[in-house]
N, C-alpha and C positions, 0 to 999 in steps of 0.2 A: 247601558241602555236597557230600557225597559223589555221584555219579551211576553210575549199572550199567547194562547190558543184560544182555539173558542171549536166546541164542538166536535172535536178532533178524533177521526175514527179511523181505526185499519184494520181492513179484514183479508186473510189470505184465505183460498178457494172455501169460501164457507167458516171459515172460523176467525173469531174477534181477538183482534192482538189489543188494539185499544178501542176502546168503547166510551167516544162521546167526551171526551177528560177539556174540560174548562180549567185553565191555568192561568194566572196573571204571575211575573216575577218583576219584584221591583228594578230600578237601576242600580248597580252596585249589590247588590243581594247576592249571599252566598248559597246557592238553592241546591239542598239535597235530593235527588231522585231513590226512595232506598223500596228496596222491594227483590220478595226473591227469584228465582230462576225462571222466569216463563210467564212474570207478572208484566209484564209489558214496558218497562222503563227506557232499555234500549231502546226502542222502537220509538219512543217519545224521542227521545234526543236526536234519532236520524230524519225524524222529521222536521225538527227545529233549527236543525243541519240542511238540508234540502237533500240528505243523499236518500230518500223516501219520498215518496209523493202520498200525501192521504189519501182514504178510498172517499171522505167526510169533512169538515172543518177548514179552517185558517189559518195561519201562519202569524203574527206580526212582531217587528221589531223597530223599537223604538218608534212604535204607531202606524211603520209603514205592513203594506201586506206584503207577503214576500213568498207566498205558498206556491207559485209558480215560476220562482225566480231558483237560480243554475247556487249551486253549493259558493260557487266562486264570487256570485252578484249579492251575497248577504252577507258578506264583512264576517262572518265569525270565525274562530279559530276552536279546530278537534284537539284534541290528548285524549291517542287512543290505549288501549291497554299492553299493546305489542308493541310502543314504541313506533313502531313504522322508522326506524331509523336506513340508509343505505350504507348498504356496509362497506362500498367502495368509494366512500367521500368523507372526507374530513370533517370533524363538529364543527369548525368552521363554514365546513360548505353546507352541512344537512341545514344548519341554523340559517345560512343565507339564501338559498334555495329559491324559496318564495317569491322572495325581495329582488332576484335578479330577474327571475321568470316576470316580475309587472315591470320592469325595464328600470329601477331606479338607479341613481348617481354610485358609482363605486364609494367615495367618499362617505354618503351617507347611508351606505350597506354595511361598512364598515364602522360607524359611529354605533349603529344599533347594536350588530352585533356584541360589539365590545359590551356595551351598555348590559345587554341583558345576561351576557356572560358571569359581567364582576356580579351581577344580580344575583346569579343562582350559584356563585361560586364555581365558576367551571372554565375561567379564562387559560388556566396552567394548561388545559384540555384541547385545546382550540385546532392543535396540530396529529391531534391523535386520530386513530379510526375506529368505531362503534365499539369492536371486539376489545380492543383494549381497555375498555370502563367496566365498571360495577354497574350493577341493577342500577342502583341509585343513580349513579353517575349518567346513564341514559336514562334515564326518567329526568332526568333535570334538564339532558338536551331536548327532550321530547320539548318541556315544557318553553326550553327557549326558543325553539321553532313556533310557537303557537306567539309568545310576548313578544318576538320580534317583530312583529306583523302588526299590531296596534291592533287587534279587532275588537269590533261592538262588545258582542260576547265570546266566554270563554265557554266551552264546552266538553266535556272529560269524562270519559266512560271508564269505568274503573279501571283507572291509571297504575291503579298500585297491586294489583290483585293478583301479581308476577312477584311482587319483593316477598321476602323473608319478614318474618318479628320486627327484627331490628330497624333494618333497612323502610319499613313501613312507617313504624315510630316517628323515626328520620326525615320523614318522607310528607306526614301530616304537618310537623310545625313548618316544612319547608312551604308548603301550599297554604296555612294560615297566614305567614311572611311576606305571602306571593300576594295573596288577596288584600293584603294591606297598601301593600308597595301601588298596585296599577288600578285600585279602587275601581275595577270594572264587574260591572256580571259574570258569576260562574252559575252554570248548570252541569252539577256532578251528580253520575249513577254510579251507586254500590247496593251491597247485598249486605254490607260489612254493617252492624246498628253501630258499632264503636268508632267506624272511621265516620259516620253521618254523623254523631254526638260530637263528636271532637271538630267539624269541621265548620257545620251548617250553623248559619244564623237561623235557615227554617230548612223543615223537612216536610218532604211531601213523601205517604208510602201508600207504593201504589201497590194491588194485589186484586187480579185476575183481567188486566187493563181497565181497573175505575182504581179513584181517588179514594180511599176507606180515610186519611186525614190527613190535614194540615195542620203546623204549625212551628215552634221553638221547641228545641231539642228538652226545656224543662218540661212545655204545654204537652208534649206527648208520654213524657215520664210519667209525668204526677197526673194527666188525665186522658188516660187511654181510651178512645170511644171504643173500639170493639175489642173482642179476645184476641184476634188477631194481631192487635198493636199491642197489645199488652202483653202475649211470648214473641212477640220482635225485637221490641221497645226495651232494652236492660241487660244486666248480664251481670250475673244469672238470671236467665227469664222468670217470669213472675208467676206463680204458683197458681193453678186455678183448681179447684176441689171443686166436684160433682157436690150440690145440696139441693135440697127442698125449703119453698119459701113457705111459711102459711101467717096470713095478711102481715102485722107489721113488725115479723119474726123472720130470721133465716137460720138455721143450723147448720155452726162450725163446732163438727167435733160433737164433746160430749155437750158443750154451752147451745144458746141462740143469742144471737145481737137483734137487738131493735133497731128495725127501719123506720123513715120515715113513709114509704113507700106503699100503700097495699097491696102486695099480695096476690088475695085471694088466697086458696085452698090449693095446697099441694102441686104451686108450680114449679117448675126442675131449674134451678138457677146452675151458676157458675163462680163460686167464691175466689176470689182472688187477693194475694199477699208477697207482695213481695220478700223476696227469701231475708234480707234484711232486716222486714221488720218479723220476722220468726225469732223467738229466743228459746230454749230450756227452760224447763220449769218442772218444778217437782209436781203442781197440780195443774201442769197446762189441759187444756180443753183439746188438742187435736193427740191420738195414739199412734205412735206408729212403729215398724222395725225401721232398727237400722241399716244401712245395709253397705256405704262407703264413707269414706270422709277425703277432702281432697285438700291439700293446705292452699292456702291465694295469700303470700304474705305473712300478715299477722291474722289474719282471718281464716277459718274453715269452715270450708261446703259439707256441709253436714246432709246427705241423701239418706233418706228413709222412705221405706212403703206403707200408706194407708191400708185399710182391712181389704179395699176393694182391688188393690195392687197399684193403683194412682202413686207416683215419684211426686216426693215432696221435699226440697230443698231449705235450708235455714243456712245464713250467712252470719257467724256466730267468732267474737273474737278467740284465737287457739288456743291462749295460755289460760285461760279460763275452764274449755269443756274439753280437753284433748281425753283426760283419762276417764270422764266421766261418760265419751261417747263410744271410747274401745271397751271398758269394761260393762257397759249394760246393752244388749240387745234393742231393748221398749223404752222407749224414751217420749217423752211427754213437751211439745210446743205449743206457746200461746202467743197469741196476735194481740193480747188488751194495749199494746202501747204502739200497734202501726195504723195506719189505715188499711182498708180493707173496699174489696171494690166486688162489686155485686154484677153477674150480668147473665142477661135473659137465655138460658139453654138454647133454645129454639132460634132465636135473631141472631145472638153470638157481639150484642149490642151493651152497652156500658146501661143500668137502668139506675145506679146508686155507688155514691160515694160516701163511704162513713169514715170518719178520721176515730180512729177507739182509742187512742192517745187523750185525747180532750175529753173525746163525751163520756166513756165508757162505758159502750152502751149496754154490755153485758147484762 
């Protein structure tokens, strides 16, 4: 079912946890809430939850209003981060729980159960108690407490943000799975960009309780509106070098690339490169020391310092520059074949996209 805000504000004794945030999420839409510590995403979800009451705004699902309706009268179902499991009842019982509490037929408490069990693989479980499982293994009851219930939407606060690597890994295809299987609304908050990339059909990132963008996990890669979304947005975060624009010039390094853009005289921009599209080069345009390298794979994070001590990363294959980045200190990178993304010092706002792969605009 569809979910909206409209106008949606919360403020505690003087200070704005959300501020005004206009939402629409589709029916069936896998909705990321990604944003970091104290940007207000929790606070969105427990309002969409009813266990918060706005100081501002609406509530609706699936068209109805529901901003003054009890956690229990709006059909949706929480996955919280702690599980919430009891440790004195069976996964049998934590999962049936619910379903005895609205009075339903033992028969068909027991049809569900099973149902969502062989779902999440955890029926061999059924007679065990909390303590007895893995992370995982209670995260999947969490989750079958919530599908057993059939609700409107799913809502999930960072469910995972207690697992290990592994166990996380684990954890995301099991939720891609999950979201195929009951074709319902999920509204999930992380802090994690890789678990929003891996998960979200769309991502919303919120930061300071507004909206800075929406869209598909590619639409914010490749067109990040502010700086902000742009060291969020990736991983390794995407480079942004202090420069001066003057009219339809910017200086990266020892070069300028041509904007389409004016300008003016000596405004303070923000140049940005993804460490990917960085490579070596014997007369690259940007100087810097080196100062670690870190192996990812077949890939190495090549860290170096600009003159001004700005960290600038390149994502660079290993078998290629391993001895050429331990044996020289100064090492030389050029951007002529990534795009490159321009943004206003001052605003912290995306003003130009140049793709230097095609045009070259050197």
């Amino acid at each position: 079912m569809s979910v909206k805000v409209e106008g949606l504000t919360v403020s505690y004794e003087g200070k704005v946890a959300l501020d005004h945030i206009d939402l629409e999420v589709q029916d069936g839409e896998f909705l990321v809430i990604l944003g970091s510590s104290g940007s207000g995403k929790t606070t969105l979800l427990r309002c969409i939850a009813g266990l918060l009451k706005p100081t501002e705004g609406r509530v609706y699902i699936d068209g109805n209003d529901v901003t003054d309706l009890y956690p229990s009268e709006r059909n949706v179902a929480m996955v919280f981060q702690n599980f919430a499991l009891y440790p004195h009842m069976t996964v049998h019982d934590n999962i049936a729980l619910n379903l005895k509490i609205k009075g339903l037929k033992r028969e068909e408490i027991e049809e569900r159960v099973n149902r969502v069990a062989k779902a999440l693989q955890i029926e061999k479980h059924l007679s065990k108690r909390p303590r007895q499982l893995s992370g995982g293994e209670q995260q999947r009851v969490g989750l079958a407490r919530a599908m057993v219930r059939d609700p409107l939407v799913y809502l999930m606060d960072e469910p995972l943000s207690n697992l290990d690597a592994k166990l996380r890994h684990e954890m995301l295809s099991e939720l891609r799975r999950f979201h195929e299987q009951v074709k319902k609304t999920i509204i999930y908050v992380c802090h994690d960009q890789d678990e929003a990339m891996a998960l979200a059909s769309r991502i919303v990132v919120l930061s300071q309780g507004r909206i800075v963008q929406s869209g598909t996990p590619e639409e914010l890669y490749d067109h990040p509106a502010t700086v902000f979304v742009a060291s969020f947005i990736g991983s390794p975060a995407m480079n942004l070098i202090r420069s001066v624009a003057n009219g339809h010039s910017v200086a990266l390094g020892s070069e300028r690339i041509r904007t389409s853009t004016d300008f003016g005289q000596g405004r303070a921009v923000m140049v940005g490169v993804r460490p990917e599209g960085l490579s070596l080069s014997d007369d690259g345009e940007i100087v810097a020391e080196f100062r670690y390298s870190t192996m990812m794979g077949d890939m190495l994070l090549v860290t170096a310092s600009l003159p001004d001590g700005t960290a600038v990363n390149a994502l660079v294959p290993r078998k290629d520059v391993r001895g050429q980045v331990l044996e020289n200190s100064t090492l030389r990178f050029t951007a002529r074949n990534s795009k490159v993304y321009i943004f206003d010092a001052e605003t912290q706002r995306l003003v130009e996209e140049i793709d230097a792969g095609q045009a070259n605009p050197y």
